[in-house]
C-alpha positions in Angstrom: 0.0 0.0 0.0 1.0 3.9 -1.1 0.5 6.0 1.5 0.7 9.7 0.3 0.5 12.7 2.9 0.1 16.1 2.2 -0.8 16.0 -1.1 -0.7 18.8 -3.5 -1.8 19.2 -7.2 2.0 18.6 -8.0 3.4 16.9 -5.2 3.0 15.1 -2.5 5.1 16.0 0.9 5.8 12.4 2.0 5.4 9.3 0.6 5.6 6.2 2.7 5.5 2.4 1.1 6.8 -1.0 2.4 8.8 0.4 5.3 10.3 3.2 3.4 9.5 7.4 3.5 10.3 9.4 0.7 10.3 13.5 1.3 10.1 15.7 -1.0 12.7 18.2 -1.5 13.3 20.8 1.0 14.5 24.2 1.4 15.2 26.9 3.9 14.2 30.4 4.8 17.7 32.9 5.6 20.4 34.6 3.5 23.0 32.4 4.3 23.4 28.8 3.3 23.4 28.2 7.2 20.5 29.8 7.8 18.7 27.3 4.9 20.6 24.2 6.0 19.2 25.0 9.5 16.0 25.5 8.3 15.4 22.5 5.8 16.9 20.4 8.0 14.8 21.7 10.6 11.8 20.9 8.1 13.1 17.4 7.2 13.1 16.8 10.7 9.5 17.7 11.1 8.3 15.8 8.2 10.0 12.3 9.2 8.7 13.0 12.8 4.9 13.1 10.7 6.1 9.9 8.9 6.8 8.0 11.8 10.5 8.2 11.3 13.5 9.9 12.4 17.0 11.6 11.0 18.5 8.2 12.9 16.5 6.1 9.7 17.7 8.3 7.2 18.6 5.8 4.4 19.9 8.0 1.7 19.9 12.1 1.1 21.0 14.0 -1.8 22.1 17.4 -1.2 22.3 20.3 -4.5 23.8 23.4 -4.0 23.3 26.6 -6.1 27.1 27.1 -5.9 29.6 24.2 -4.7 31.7 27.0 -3.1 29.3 26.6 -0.4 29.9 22.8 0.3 31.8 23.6 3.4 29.7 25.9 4.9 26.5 23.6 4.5 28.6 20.6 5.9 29.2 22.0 9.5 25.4 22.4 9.9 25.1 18.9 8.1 27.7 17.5 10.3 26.5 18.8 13.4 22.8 17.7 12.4 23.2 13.8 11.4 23.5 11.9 14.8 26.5 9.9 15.2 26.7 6.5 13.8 23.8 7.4 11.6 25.5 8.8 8.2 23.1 7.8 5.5 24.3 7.3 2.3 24.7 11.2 0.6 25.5 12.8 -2.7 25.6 16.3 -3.0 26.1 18.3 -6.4 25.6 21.9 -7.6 21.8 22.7 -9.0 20.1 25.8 -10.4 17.1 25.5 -7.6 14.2 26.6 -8.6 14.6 30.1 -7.2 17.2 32.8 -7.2 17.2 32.9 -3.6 17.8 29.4 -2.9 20.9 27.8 -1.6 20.5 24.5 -0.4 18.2 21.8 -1.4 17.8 18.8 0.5 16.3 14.9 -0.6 15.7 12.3 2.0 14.6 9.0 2.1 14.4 6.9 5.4 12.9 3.9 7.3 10.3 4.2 9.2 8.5 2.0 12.1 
């Protein structure tokens, strides 16, 4: 069974089937890429805890930056976000998001209960 959760006419926010949540991309609010790490991050970790999951059952995330210059700076919120021991698999690359104003982007798909 598909369970789909906050659904929109393009998307849906979180998709859960056979033990597995997917999230839809997120972004952040803030000017700096550590203010929208923070944020997304924040709003990934809101999202799993609807889904019945948490960023310990992170499975895989892929990360796009607008400019890879900012790698560094969006891996010492990363870093201090993922609990340790819990490293999901990750690739990150550089992304025109889909607005100016964007940074960060973040995918993630976990485990859930």
């Amino acid at each position: 069974m598909i369970e789909r959760m906050e659904i929109g006419q393009r998307m849906s926010k979180i998709v859960k089937h056979n033990g597995t949540v997917y999230l839809c991309g997120q972004v952040g609010a803030g000017d700096t890429v550590t203010e929208q790490t923070q944020d997304c991050l924040a709003r990934v970790d809101a999202l799993l805890q609807q889904a019945g999951s948490s960023r310990e059952q992170i499975l895989q995330a892929i990360i796009w930056l607008s400019d890879m210059k900012d790698f560094a700076e969006m891996n010492a919120v990363w870093d201090a976000w993922v609990p340790e021991g819990h490293a999901p698999a990750r690739a990150c690359g550089e992304a025109k998001l889909a607005r100016d104003v964007l940074k960060v982007e973040v995918i993630v798909t976990a485990a859930y209960d």
